[in-house]
C-alpha positions in Angstrom: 0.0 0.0 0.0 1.5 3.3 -0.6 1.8 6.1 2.0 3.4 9.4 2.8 5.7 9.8 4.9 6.5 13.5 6.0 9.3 15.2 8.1 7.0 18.0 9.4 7.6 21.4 11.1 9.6 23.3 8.2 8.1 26.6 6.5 7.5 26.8 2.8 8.1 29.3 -0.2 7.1 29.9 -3.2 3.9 29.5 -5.9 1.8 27.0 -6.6 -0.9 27.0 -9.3 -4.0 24.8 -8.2 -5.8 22.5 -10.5 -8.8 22.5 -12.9 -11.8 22.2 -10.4 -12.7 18.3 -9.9 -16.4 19.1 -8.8 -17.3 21.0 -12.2 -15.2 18.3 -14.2 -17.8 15.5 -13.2 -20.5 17.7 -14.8 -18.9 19.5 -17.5 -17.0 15.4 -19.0 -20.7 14.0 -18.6 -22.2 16.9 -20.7 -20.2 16.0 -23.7 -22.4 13.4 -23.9 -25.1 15.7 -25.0 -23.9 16.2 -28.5 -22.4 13.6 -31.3 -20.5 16.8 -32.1 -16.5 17.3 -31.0 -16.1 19.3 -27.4 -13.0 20.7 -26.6 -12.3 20.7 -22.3 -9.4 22.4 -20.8 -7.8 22.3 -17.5 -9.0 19.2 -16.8 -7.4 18.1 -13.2 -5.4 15.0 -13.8 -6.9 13.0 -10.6 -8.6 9.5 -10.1 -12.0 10.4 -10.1 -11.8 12.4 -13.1 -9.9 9.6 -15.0 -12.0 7.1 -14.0 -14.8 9.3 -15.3 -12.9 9.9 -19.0 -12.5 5.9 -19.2 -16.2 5.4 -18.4 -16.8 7.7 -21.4 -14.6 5.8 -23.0 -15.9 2.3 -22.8 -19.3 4.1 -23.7 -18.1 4.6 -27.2 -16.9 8.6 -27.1 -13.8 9.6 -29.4 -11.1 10.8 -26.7 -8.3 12.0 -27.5 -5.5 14.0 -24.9 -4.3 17.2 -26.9 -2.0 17.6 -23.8 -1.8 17.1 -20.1 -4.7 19.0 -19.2 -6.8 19.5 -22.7 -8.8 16.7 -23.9 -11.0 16.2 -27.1 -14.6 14.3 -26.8 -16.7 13.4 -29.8 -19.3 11.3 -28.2 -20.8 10.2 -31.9 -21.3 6.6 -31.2 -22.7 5.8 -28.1 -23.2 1.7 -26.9 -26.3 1.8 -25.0 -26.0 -2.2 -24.5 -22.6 -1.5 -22.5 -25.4 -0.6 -20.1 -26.1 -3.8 -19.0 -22.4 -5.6 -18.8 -20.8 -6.3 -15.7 -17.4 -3.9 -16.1 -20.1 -1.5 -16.8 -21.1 -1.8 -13.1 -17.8 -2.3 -11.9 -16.9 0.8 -13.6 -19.9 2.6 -12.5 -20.0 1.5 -9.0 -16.3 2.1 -8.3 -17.2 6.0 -8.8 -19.4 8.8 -7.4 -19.5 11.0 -10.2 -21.0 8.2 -12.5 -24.0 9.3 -11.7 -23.8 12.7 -13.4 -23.9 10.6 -16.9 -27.4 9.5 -15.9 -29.2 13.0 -17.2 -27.5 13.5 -20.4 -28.0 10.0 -21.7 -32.0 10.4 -20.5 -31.9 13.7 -23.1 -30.7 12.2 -26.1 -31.0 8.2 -25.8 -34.1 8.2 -23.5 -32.6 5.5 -21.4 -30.2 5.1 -18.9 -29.1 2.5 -15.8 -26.1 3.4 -13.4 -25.2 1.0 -10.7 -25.5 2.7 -6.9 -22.5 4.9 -7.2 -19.1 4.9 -4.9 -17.3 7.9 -3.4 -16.6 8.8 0.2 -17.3 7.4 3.4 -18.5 10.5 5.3 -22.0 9.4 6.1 -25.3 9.2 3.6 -25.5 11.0 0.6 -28.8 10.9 -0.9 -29.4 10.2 -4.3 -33.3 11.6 -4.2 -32.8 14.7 -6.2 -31.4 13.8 -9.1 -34.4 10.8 -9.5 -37.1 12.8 -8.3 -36.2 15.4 -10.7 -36.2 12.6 -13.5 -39.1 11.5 -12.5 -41.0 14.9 -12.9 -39.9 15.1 -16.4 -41.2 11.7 -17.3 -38.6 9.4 -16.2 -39.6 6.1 -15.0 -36.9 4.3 -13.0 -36.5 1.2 -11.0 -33.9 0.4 -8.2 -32.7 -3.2 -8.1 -31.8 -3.8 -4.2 -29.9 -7.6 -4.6 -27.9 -6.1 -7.5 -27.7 -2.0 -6.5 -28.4 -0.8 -9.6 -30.8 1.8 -11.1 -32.5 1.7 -14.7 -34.0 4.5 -15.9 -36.5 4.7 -18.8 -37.7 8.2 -20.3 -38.9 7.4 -24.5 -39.9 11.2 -23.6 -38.8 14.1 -21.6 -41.3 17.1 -21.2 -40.9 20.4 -19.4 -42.2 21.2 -16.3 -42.2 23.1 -12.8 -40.0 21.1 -10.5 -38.9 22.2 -7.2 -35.4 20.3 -5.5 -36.4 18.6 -2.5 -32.9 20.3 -1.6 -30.2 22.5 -3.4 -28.1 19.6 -4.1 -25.5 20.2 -7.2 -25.0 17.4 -8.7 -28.3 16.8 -8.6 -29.3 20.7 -10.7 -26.6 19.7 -12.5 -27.7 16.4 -13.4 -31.7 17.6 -13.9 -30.4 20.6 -16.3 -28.5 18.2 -18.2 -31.9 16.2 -19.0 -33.7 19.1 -19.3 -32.4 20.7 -21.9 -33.4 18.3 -24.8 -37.0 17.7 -23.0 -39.5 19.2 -24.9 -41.1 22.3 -23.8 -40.1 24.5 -20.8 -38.6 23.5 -17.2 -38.5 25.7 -14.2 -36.2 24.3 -11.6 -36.5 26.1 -7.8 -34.7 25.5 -5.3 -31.5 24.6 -7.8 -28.0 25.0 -6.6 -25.9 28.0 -7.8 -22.2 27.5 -7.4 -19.8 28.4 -9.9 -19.6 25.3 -11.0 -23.2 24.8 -12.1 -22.6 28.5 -13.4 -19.8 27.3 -15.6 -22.3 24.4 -16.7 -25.1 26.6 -17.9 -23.0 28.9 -19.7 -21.5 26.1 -21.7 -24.5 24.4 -22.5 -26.2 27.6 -23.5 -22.5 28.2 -26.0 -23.8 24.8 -27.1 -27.2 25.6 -28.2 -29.9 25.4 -24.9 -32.0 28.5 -23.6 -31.2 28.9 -20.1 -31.9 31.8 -17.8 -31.7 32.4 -14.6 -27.9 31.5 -14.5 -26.2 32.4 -11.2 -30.0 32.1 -9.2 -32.0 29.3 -7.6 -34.7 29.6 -10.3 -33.9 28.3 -13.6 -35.6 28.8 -16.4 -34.7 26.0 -19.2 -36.4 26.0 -23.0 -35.7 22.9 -24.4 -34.5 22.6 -27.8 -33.7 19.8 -30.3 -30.4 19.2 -30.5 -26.9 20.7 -29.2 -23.4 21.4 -30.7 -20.2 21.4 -29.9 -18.1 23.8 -28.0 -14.8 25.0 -26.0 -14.6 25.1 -22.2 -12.1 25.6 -19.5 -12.6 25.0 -16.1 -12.2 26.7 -13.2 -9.3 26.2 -10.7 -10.6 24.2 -8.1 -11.7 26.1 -4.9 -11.0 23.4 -2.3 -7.4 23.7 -3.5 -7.1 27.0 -3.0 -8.7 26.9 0.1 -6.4 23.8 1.3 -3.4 25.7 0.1 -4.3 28.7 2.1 -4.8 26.6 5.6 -1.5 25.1 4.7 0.4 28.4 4.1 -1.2 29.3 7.9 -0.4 26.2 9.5 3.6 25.8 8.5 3.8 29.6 8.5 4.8 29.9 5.4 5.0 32.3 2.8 2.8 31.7 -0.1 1.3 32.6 -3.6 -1.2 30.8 -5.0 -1.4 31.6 -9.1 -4.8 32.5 -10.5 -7.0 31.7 -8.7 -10.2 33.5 -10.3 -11.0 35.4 -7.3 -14.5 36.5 -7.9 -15.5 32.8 -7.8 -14.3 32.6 -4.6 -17.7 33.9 -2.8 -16.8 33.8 0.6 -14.0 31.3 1.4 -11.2 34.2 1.6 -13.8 36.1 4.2 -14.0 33.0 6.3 -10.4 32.4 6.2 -9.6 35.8 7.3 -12.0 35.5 10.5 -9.4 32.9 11.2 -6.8 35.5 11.1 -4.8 34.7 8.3 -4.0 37.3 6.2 -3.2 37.8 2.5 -3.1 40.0 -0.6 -4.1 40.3 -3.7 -2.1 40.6 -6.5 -3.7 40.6 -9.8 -5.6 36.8 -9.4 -3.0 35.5 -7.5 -3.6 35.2 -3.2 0.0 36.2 -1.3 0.1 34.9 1.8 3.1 36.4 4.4 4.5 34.4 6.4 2.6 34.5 9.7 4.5 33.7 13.3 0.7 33.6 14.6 -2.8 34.5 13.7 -6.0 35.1 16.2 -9.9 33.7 16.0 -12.1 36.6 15.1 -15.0 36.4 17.7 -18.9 37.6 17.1 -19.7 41.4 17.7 -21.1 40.4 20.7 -17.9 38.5 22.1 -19.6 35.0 21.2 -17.1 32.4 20.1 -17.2 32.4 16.2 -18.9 29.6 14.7 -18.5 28.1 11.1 -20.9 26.0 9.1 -21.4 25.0 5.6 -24.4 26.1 4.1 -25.9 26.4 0.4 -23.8 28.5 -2.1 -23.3 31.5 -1.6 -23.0 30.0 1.8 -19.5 28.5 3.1 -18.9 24.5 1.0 -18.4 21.6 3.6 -15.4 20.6 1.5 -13.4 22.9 2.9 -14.6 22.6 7.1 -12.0 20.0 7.5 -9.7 22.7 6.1 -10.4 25.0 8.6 -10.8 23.1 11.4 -6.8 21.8 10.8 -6.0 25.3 10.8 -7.8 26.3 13.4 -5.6 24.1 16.1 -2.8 26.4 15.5 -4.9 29.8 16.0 -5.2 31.9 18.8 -8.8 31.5 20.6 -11.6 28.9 19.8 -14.0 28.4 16.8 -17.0 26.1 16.8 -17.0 23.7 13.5 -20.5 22.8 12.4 -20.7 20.4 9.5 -24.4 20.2 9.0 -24.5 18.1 5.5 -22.7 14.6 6.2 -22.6 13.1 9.1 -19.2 11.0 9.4 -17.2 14.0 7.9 -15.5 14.7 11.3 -14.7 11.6 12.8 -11.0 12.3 11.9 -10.6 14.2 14.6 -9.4 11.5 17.0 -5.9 11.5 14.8 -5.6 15.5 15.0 -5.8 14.5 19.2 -3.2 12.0 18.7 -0.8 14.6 17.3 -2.0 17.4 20.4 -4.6 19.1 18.9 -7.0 20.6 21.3 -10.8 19.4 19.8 -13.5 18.7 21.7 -15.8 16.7 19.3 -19.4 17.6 20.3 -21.3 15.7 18.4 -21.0 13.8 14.8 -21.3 17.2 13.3 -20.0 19.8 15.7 -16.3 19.8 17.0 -15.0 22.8 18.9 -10.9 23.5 18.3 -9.1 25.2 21.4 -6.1 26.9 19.0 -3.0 26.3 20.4 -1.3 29.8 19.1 1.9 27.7 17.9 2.7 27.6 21.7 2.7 23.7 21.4 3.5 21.8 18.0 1.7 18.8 16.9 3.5 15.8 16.8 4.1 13.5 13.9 1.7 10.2 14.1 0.9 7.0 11.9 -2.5 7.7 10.8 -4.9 6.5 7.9 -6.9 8.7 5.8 -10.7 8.4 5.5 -11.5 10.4 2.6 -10.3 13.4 0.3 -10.7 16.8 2.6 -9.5 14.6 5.6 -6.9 12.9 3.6 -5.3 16.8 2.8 -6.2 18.2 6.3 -4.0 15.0 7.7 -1.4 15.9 5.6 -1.4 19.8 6.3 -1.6 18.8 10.2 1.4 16.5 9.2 3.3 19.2 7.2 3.1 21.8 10.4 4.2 18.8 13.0 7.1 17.8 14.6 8.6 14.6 13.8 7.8 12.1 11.2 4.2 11.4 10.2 3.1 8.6 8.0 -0.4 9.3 6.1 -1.8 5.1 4.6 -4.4 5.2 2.4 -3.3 8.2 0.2 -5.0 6.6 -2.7 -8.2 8.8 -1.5 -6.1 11.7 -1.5 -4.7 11.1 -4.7 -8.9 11.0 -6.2 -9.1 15.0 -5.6 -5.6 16.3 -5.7 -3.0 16.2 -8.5 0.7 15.6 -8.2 0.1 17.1 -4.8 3.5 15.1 -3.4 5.3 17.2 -7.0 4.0 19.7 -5.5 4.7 20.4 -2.3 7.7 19.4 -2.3 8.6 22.1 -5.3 7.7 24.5 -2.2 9.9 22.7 0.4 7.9 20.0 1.9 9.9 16.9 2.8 7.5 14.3 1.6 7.9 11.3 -0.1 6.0 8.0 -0.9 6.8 5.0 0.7 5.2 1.2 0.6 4.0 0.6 3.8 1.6 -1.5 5.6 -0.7 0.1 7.9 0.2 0.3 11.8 -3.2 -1.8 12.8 
């Protein structure tokens, strides 16, 4: 198994330019499959999940072809529908999340579609309701197969209609504007999800021929049209990144620039990070970071210890609370972490303890961090990552420590973040990958 094994405690320098988002690549590879015409997709983050999703498209019968590490063409001219019913089609399916997001395409322009019950993290239940209620209101008929977990999904015709989300889920606006933009008629969608990401969606499918407004608001109004062409797109850089690279820069006090980061996509991640105390510049699109020998907890007007909760875009995303509750331990004064969405997310906690944090974990999704103000470093540990945003908070806790760490189970990391060992150590780290069996 392969691992990381870190010699903590040392500052970094320099720049570091984050990836093509991984969230928007899920919808923007399954939207090729909208069109038999060629789409050309740029800064495409080089990462597990993604490829898996490329090679799914692949075995589907789509033209791909790799212009250059982060620019691929897709012509998705001949489709095998059959491949839906073979058994690496549900291996392939089933070992990945994001296979899901193929489901509302192939609805628009085959009419039919089957996905077996998709993979991903383990940081609690993640409902699949949206995206199949949403189906359902535009005509879909499908039918969940419990011995085999697996979903088929029948629509021989989509039609328009009023639909409101039983929650503001993305993928699942995502996934519902996808098979909404070949139904006949018009679709109103409340309720939908409006980060960037679904932004980025609309605005290329409407470059590709569909009629929707609404773009940037939870009410979206979708004319459906006949048929869609091709286009170019390139994504954004990927938010969590930045956000992760910004903890880190806090945490090993280190002195930072992170390249382009389209700051008026941000919404309000910087803001949340600067109640933290961390402070930074900015330079054009790029975030400097100064080295910081310490950084204090903003509190409430009132005096209140500050809390911080995901919520709904333009709310605060829950990929990033594991982010700043790592960076939190080395802060001066206390922050309450609620993670309302999923409810395993913080049960990583236990391994920040190991190492000295100061976390009281409340509840599954509440967890208050006592900062230590760098008076006391964390100390390196064996550990195991759970899942992506734990996996990286691990490794920033790791990177800040004293002492050797060794991170198992980096393969999850490796699913959201590219080259990240390449990486970091271009800025100092001393990281490297080892084979190693886990500790237990």
């Amino acid at each position: 198994m392969n691992a990381f094994e870190i010699q903590g405690g040392k500052p970094l320098k320099g720049e570091i330019i984050p990836q093509g988002a991984k969230n928007e690549a899920l919808q923007i590879l399954s939207a090729v499959l909208l069109t038999e015409e060629k789409m050309t997709i740029s800064n495409i983050p080089d990462i597990k999940d993604v490829n898996k999703l490329i090679d799914l498209l692949k075995a589907l019968g789509v033209t791909v072809n790799r212009l250059n590490k982060d620019t691929y063409e897709f012509q998705a001219k001949d489709i095998n529908i059959a491949y839906f019913q073979s058994e690496e089609f549900k291996q392939k399916g089933g070992g990945l999340r994001g296979s899901i997001m193929i489901v509302g395409p192939l609805l628009a322009r085959f009419g039919k579609a089957a996905i077996p019950k998709p993979g991903g993290d383990k940081i609690g239940r993640r409902r699949l309701d949206t995206h199949f209620l949403g189906f359902e209101k535009l005509g879909a008929k499908f039918v969940y197969d419990p011995d085999k977990h697996f979903f088929n999904v029948d629509a021989t015709e989509l039609k328009g209609t009023y639909i409101l989300l039983d929650e503001a889920s993305v993928t699942g606006t995502a996934n519902v504007v996808m098979a909404a933009v070949l139904a006949k008629g018009i679709t109103t969608l409340y309720n939908a999800a409006c980060e960037p990401y679904l932004q980025q969606l609309c605005k290329m499918l409407n470059r590709m021929g569909a009629k929707i407004s609404g773009i940037g608001s939870n009410l979206l109004i979708i004319e459906g049209v006949e048929k869609l062409g091709g286009t170019e797109h390139r994504m954004l850089p990927d938010m969590i990144e930045i956000g992760s690279f910004i903890g880190l820069a806090a945490m090993t006090g280190s002195e930072l620039t992170i390249k382009n980061v389209c700051f008026n996509e941000l919404g309000i991640i910087p803001t949340v990070f600067a109640k933290l105390g961390i402070k930074f510049e900015l330079r054009g699109d790029d975030i400097f970071i100064p080295a910081q020998e310490s950084y204090e907890i903003d509190t409430f007007i009132d005096g209140s210890i500050l809390t911080v909760s995901d919520a709904p875009w333009p709310g605060f995303t829950p990929d990033l609370l594991s982010i700043v509750l790592v960076t939190a331990i080395q802060a001066k004064g206390n922050v309450l972490i609620h993670q309302k969405m999923f409810e395993s997310r913080l049960f990583f906690v236990d391994k920040l303890i190991d190492m000295g944090a100061q976390i009281i974990l409340c509840d599954p999704h509440r967890a208050t961090v006592i900062g230590l103000n760098k008076q006391t470093k964390l100390r390196g540990i064996e550990m195991t990552s759970p899942d992506i945003r734990a996996g990286v908070s691990l490794l920033i806790a790791a990177l800040s420590a004293q002492g050797k760490s060794v991170i198992y189970n980096i393969e999850q990391i490796e699913r959201g973040y590219q080259d990240i060992e390449e990486r970091l150590k271009a800025l100092g780290a001393d990281i490297r990958r080892i084979e190693a069996i886990p500790y237990h």
